[in-house]
C-alpha positions in Angstrom: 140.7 105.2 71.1 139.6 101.4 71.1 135.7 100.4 71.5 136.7 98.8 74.5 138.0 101.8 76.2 135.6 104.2 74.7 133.0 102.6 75.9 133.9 101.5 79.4 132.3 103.4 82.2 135.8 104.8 83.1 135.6 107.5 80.1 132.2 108.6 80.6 133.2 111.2 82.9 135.9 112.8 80.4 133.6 112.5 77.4 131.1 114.2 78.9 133.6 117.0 80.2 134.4 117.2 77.0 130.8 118.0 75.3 130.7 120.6 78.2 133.9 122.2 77.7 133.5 122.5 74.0 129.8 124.1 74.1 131.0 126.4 77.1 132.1 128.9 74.7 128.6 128.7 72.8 126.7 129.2 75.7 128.7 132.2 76.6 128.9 134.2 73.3 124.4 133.8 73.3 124.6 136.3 75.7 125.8 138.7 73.2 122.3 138.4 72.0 120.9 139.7 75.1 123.1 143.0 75.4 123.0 146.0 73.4 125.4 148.6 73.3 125.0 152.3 75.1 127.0 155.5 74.3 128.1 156.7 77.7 129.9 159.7 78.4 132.9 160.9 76.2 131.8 158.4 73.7 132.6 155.6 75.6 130.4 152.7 74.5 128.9 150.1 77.4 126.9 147.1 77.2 123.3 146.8 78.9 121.0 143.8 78.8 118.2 144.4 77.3 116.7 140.8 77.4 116.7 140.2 81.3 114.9 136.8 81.4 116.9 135.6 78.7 120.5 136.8 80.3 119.6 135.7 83.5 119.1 132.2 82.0 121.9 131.7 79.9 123.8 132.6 83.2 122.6 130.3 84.7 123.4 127.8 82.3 126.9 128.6 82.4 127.3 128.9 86.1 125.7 124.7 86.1 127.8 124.1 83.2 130.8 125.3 85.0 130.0 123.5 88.3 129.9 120.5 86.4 133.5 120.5 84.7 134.7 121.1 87.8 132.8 118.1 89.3 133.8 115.9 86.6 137.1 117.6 86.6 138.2 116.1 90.1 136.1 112.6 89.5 138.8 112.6 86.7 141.6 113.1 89.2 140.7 111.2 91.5 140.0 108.2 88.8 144.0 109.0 87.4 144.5 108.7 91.5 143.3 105.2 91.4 144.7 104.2 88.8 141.7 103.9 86.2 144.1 103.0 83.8 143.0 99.8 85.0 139.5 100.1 83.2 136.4 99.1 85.1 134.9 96.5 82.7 139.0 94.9 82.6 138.6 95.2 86.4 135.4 93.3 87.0 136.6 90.7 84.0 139.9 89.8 86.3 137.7 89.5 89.3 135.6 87.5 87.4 138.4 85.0 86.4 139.9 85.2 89.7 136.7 84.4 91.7 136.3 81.2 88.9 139.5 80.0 90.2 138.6 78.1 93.2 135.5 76.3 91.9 138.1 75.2 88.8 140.4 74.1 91.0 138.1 72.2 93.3 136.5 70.3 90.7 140.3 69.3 89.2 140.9 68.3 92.5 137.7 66.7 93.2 138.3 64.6 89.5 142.2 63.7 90.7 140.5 62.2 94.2 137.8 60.5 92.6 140.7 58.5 90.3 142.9 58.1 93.2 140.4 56.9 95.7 139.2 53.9 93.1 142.7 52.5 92.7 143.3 49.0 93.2 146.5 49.6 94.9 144.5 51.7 98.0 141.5 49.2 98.4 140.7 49.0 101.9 142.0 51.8 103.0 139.6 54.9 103.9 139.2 58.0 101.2 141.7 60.1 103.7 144.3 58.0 104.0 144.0 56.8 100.0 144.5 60.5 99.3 147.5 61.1 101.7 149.2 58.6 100.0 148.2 59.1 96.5 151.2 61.5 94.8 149.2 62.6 92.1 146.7 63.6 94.2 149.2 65.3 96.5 150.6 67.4 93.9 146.9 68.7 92.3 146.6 69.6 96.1 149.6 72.1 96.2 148.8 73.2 92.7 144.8 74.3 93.7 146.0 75.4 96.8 148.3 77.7 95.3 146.3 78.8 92.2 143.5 79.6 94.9 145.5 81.7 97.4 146.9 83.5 94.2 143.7 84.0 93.2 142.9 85.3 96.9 144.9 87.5 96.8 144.2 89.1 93.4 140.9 89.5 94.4 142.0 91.0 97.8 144.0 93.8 95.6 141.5 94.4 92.9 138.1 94.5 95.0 139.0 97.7 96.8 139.8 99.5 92.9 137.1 98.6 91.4 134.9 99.9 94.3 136.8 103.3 94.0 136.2 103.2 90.9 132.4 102.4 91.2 131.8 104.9 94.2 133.3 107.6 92.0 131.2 107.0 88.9 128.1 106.9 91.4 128.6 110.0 93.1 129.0 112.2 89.7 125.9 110.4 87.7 122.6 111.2 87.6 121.6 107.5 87.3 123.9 105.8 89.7 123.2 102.4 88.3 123.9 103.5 84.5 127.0 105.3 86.3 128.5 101.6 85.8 127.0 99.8 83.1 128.7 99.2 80.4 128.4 100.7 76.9 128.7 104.4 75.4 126.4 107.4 75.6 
């Protein structure tokens, strides 16, 4: 598994089903420790807890051990549901870019307007009109206006994912706010 993926917040909830999965079977087999066997009738052998506290702890360590596989185990489900695939940190990056895209634009546009506007061949006509009429100008227009609805709609599709995502992670951590930072355990 790359860094990247292990450590985004994504995986957190199958490494840690993992941990618990794996020391489910050494919480069980300590309860061995807290039965001794009893000759019944016909030399049939039973068990019978002889360390009450103890049992009744280690139960109870498996019973909160096994509520929180299953827990994890549908946050997982509903996180292949979603599509989480698409990694969160990969997620808020292309938001990120996307978002960047307007203010890029505008200021490409802003720098094309600028040059256009001080032309010699529009002097005395108004900033509007210079700009109607300049084609370079015209054509950075359909670009940004493009790029930006692109970029609209990107956002439009990823926002409601990554809050799945987030929501998710948040309702299955103990720290809701660690739920999505980003780095391993």
């Amino acid at each position: 598994m790359s860094r990247k993926r292990a450590t985004d917040p994504t995986m957190r909830p199958v490494r840690e089903w993992r941990v618990l999965v794996g020391s489910l079977p050494v919480v069980r087999s300590q309860t061995m420790g807290c039965l001794e066997a009893v000759e019944g009738k016909g030399g049939a052998v039973s068990l019978k807890v002889c360390d009450r506290p103890k049992f009744d702890n280690i139960q109870q360590t498996i019973s909160s051990t096994v509520d929180r596989i299953e827990v994890l185990e549908t946050a997982i489900k509903k996180l292949d549901e979603i599509g989480a695939g698409l990694w969160l940190d990969d997620l808020n990056a292309r938001l990120s870019s996307a978002k960047g895209i307007e203010a890029q634009q505008m200021e490409r546009l802003r720098v094309v307007a600028v040059a256009a506007a001080a032309k010699p061949v529009y002097r005395g006509l108004g900033p509007e009109e210079a700009l109607k009429r300049d084609e370079q100008y015209q054509r950075q227009k359909a670009i940004a206006e493009n790029q930006i609805a692109s970029a609209k709609a990107e956002i439009s599709k990823l926002e409601p994912v990554a809050a799945g995502i987030r929501e998710i992670l948040e309702s299955i951590a103990d720290d809701p706010a660690a739920a999505l930072g980003a780095g391993g355990d």
